[in-house]
N, C-alpha and C positions, 0 to 999 in steps of 0.2 A: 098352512095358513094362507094359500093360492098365490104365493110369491114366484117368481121362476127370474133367474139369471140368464141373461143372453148376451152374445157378445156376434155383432152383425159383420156378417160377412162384406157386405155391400151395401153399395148408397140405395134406397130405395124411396125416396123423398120423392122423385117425378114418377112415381108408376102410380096409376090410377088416377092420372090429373091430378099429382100432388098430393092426394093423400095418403098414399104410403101400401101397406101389403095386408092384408087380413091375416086374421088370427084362424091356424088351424088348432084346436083342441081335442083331445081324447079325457073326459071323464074314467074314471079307473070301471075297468071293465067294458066300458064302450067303445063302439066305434069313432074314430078320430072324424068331426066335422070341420066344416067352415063356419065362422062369424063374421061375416062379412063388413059389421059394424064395428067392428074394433080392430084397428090397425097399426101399423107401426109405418114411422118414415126414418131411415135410416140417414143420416144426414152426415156431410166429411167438406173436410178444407182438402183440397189440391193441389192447390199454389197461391203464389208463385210458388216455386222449390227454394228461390232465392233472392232477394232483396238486396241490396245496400243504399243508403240511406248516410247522409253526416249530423254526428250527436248536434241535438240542438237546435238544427233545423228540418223546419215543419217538413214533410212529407207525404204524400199520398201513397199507398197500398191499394191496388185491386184483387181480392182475392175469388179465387173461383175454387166452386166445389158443387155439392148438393146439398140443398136447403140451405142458403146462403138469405137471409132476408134482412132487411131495416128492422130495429130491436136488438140484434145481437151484439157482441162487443169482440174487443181482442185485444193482447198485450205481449210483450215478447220476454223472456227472461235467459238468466244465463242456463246453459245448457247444466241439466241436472238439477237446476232448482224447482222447488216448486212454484204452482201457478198463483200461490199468497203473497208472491215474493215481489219488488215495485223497483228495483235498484234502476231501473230501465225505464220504471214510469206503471202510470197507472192506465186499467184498458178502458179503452175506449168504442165509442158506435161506432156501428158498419151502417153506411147507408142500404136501400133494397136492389143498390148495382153493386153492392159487396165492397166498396169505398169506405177507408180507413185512414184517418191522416195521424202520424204521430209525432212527436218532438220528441225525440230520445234524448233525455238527458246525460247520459253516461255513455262513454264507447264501449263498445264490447262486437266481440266476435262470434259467429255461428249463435245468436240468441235465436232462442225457440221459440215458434207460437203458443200464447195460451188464447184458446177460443172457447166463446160461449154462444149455443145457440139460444136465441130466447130469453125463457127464464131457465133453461140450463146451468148448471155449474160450469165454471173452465173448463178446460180439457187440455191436455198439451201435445200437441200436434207434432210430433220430433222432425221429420221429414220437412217441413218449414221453417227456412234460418231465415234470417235479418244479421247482414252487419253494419255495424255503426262507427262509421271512421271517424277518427280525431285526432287533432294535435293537441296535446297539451305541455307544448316547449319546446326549446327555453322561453320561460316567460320574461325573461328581459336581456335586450343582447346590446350591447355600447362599440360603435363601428366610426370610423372616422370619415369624412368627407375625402373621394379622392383615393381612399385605399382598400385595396380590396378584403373582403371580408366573407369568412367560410361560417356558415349556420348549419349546424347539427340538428335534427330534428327529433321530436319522439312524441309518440301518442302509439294511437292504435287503427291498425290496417295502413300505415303507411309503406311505400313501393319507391322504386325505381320508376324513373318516367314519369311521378307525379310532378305539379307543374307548381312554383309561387310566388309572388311578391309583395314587396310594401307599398301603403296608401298612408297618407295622413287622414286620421283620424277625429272625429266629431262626434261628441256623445250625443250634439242634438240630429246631426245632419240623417239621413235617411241611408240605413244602413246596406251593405252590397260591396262590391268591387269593381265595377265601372266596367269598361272596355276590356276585354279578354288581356290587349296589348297593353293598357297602361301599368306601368309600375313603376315604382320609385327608386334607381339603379338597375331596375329591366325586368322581364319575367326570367328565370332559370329555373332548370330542372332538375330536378335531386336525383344523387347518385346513388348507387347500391350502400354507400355508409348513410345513405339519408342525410345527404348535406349539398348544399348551392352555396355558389360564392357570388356575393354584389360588389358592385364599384356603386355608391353612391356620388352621383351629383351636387349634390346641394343638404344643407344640414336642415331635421325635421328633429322635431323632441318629441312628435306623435305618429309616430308610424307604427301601425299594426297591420298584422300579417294575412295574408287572401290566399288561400290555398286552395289547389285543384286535386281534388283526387282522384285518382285515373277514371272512375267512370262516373264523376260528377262534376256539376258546374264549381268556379271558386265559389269558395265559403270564408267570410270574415272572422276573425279572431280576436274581437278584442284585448282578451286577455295575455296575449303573446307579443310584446312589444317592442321597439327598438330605434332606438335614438342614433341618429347622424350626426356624429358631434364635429362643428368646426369653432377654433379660434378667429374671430370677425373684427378685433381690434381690440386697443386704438394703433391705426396705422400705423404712426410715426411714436417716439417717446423719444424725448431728450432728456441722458441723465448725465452727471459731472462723476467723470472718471474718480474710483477711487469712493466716492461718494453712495451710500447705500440708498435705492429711489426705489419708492414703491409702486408697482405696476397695475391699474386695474383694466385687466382681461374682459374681453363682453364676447361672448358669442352661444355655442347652443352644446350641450351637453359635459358642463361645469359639475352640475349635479347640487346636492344639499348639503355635502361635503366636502371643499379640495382635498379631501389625503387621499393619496394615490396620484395625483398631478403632479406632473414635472414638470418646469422649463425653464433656457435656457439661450443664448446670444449666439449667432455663431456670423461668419464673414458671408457664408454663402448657403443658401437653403438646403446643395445638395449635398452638406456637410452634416445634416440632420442624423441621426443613430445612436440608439443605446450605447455603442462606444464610444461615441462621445457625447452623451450625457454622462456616462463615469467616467470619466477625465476630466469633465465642466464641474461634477458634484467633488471631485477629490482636490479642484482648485479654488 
C-alpha cells in the first residue's frame, strides 16, 4: 500500500540546509535510486538532561536539539505516564530559540519530557527530567514569642542545606521574599530530619513560609502558615482575694477558640511550667 516504517537513527534536520536526507528507493525488481525531492529531517530534544524548577512558579526551559523551531510545544509528566496525562500541567510553546516557560502545578520528581514537533504528536523524550520541588507542610504551625520552635517539613525534593524563613504576609502586597537575610526569628537551615528551629521576636498572626531550595532562589508559600503567639495584656489587673474576676486577655494567637489555653498567677515569671500549671489546676 507504499507505507514503510522507520525508526531514525539520527538527527538529520541540518543536512542539506535544513531540509533533511532524500529518499533512496528500489521499486521491486529495480535498481535502488535517489529522489532527491522527497526527504526526511530527523528531528530529537537533547537537553537539558535536567532541569529543576519549584511547583508553581513560572519558569523558563531552553531546550536544545535538532529541529527545535517556534510552533512546537512541550509538557513534562510523571515517569511512565503517558503524554495525554496534565497532572503536571498542560504543554505549552517553544519559542524559535527553543524557550519554554512552565508553571508546574504539582511537585514531582524525575518528570519526563513530552514534545511535539510542529504539527506532530507528543513524543516522550525519557532521557529528559524536570524536577519540581515543594513544600507542602505543615500548613499551620502555632509558636510562642520568645521560645524556641522546631518545624518539621514535608513536600517533595526537600534536602539538607535547604535554607527558610517567615515574612508577614499580604494577599494584596507584591508577592516574593525580600532580602535573602530578612526573616522573621532569622533564616535557618534544615537538617537531615527536615526541620529548623526559630526564636521569634515579636508576635505576627500572618507569617508564611520562603523557602530556598538548594539550587533555587526563595520561593513564597502561601499556604504554609504560622502564627507567633504572644499574651500583650492588660498589664496590670486587680482582683479581691478570694473573690472570682474575670480576665480579658488581648494579644495575638488566641485563635476562634480558647480550649486548649491555659493560665494562671504565679509570684515570679521564672516559676512558669507545666508543673505548675498542675498544681495551679489541682488548686
Amino acid at each position: 500500500n507504499g507505507s514503510a516504517t522507520f525508526t531514525v537513527a539520527r538527527t538529520t534536520a541540518a543536512e542539506a540546509g535544513g531540509a533533511g536526507v532524500p529518499l533512496c528507493f528500489g521499486f521491486r525488481g529495480e535498481p535502488v535510486r535517489a529522489f532527491a525531492a522527497v526527504r526526511l529531517r530527523g528531528v530529537s530534544v537533547t537537553g537539558p538532561a535536567r532541569t529543576v524548577v519549584v511547583a508553581r512558579v513560572a519558569e523558563t526551559v531552553t531546550f536544545v536539539g535538532s529541529g527545535i523551531a517556534a510552533g512546537d510545544t512541550a509538557k513534562w509528566v510523571d515517569p511512565g505516564a503517558d503524554c495525554s496525562d496534565t497532572t503536571h500541567g498542560a504543554a505549552v510553546a517553544v519559542s524559535a530559540s527553543g524557550r519554554a516557560t512552565f508553571s508546574i502545578p504539582v511537585g514531582g520528581l524525575g518528570l519526563r519530557l513530552c514534545y511535539a514537533f510542529a504539527d506532530m504528536p507528543l513524543v516522550a523524550f525519557n532521557a529528559i527530567s524536570l524536577d519540581a520541588l515543594e513544600v507542602d507542610g505543615p500548613l499551620a504551625t502555632l509558636a510562642v514569642v520568645g521560645v524556641p520552635e522546631t518545624v518539621t517539613f514535608n513536600g517533595t525534593g526537600l534536602v539538607a542545606g535547604d535554607r527558610v524563613k517567615w515574612l508577614p504576609y499580604s494577599a494584596t502586597a507584591t508577592p516574593g521574599c525580600g532580602a535573602s537575610a530578612d526573616g522573621w526569628g532569622g533564616v535557618q537551615v534544615v537538617d537531615a530530619a527536615l526541620s529548623a528551629t526559630f526564636t521569634f521576636p515579636a508576635a505576627s498572626a500572618t507569617l508564611r513560609l520562603c523557602y530556598e531550595h538548594a539550587e533555587e532562589p526563595f520561593a513564597r508559600y502561601p499556604s504554609v502558615s504560622l502564627v507567633a503567639a504572644e499574651v500583650q495584656g492588660p498589664p496590670r489587673t486587680v482582683a479581691v482575694a478570694g473573690t472570682a474576676e474575670a480576665v480579658q486577655f488581648a494579644g495575638v494567637g488566641f485563635g476562634a477558640s480558647a480550649a486548649g489555653n491555659r493560665a494562671f498567677w504565679v509570684a515570679n515569671a521564672t516559676e512558669c511550667s507545666d508543673a505548675a500549671a498542675a498544681v495551679a489546676a489541682r488548686g
